[in-house]
N, C-alpha and C positions, 0 to 999 in steps of 0.2 A: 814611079818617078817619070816613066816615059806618057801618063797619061796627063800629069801634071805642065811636061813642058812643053805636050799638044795645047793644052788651056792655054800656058802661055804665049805661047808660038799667035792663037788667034788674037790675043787683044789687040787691039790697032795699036799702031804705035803712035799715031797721031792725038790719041787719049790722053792728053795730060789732066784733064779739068779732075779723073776720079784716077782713085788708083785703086785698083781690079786686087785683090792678092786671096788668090784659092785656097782654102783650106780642105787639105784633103782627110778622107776618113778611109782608114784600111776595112776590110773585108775577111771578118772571123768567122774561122774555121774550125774544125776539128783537131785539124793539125796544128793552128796557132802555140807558138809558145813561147815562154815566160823569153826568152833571146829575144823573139821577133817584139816582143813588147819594151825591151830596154831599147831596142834600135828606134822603133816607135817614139819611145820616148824623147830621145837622144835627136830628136829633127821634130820638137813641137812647134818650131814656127810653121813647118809646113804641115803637119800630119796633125788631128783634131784629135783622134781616137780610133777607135774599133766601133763598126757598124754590125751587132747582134740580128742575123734573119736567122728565123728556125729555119731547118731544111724544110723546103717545099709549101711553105708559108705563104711566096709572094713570087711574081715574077723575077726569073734568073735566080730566086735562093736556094736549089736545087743542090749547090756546094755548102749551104748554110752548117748551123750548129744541129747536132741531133740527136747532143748527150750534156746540160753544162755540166752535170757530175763532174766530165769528163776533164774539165776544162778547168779544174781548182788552180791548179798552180799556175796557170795565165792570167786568172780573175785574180789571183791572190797579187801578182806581180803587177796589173793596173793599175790595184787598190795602191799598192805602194808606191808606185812611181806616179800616180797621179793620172794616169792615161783612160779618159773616159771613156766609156761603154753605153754606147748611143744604140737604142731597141726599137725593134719591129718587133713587138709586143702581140703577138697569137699564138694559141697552139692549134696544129695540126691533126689532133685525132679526127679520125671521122666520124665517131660517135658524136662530136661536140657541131652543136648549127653552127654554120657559117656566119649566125650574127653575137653568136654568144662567147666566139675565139679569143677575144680581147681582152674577153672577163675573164677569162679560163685563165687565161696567161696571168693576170695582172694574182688572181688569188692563187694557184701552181708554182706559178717560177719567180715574179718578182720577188712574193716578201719571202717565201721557205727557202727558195735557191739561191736569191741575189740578193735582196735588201740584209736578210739577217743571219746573212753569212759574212758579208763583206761591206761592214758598216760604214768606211770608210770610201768604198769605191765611188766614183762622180758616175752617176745614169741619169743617160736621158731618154726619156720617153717619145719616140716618133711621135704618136698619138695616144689616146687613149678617148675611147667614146662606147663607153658600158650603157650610156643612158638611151 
């Protein structure tokens, strides 16, 4: 919340012509849970969803997810509450090229761990570029 009302702190105030309104997206964790997802929910005008980085994926995701096993009854309570789950879509092994992470992920975690587990949950795909 403190980073949201630094956004708003910059818009000019002289900007009438648009009107600016941030939508924030929280930052899932391992820790995340199914509480922090009702409170999430409970402030959708401001908060979008949960932003999915594997750990060590991308820059700064070093706090990322590193298990979604782990992580059923948060995904289960998004699915519920409607709270979308927006993805940085690779995995990390180091067996896998660094061009083929995307694909890895998209046949790995999207449809066995997320698409057909939680039919119901809203995902959005950061990118996707297998070709």
């Amino acid at each position: 919340m403190s980073y949201l009302t630094r956004i708003e702190q910059a818009i000019p105030s002289s900007s009438t012509s648009h009107r600016f309104r941030p939508r924030m997206a929280l930052y899932l964790t391992d820790k995340t849970t199914p509480a922090d997802v009702e409170e999430a929910a409970a402030k959708k005008d401001i908060i979008h969803g949960y932003k999915l980085y594997p750990a060590g994926a991308t820059t700064n995701s070093d706090s990322g997810v590193t298990d979604l096993t782990k992580l059923h009854a948060t995904l289960q309570a998004m699915e519920e509450l409607g709270v979308p789950l927006m993805v940085h879509g690779e995995v990390t092994d180091a067996e896998v090229d660094v061009f083929d992470r995307e694909r890895e992920f998209i046949q790995r975690v999207l449809g066995p761990l997320l698409v057909e587990k939680y039919l119901n949950l809203k995902i959005v795909m950061e990118h996707i570029t297998t070709g």
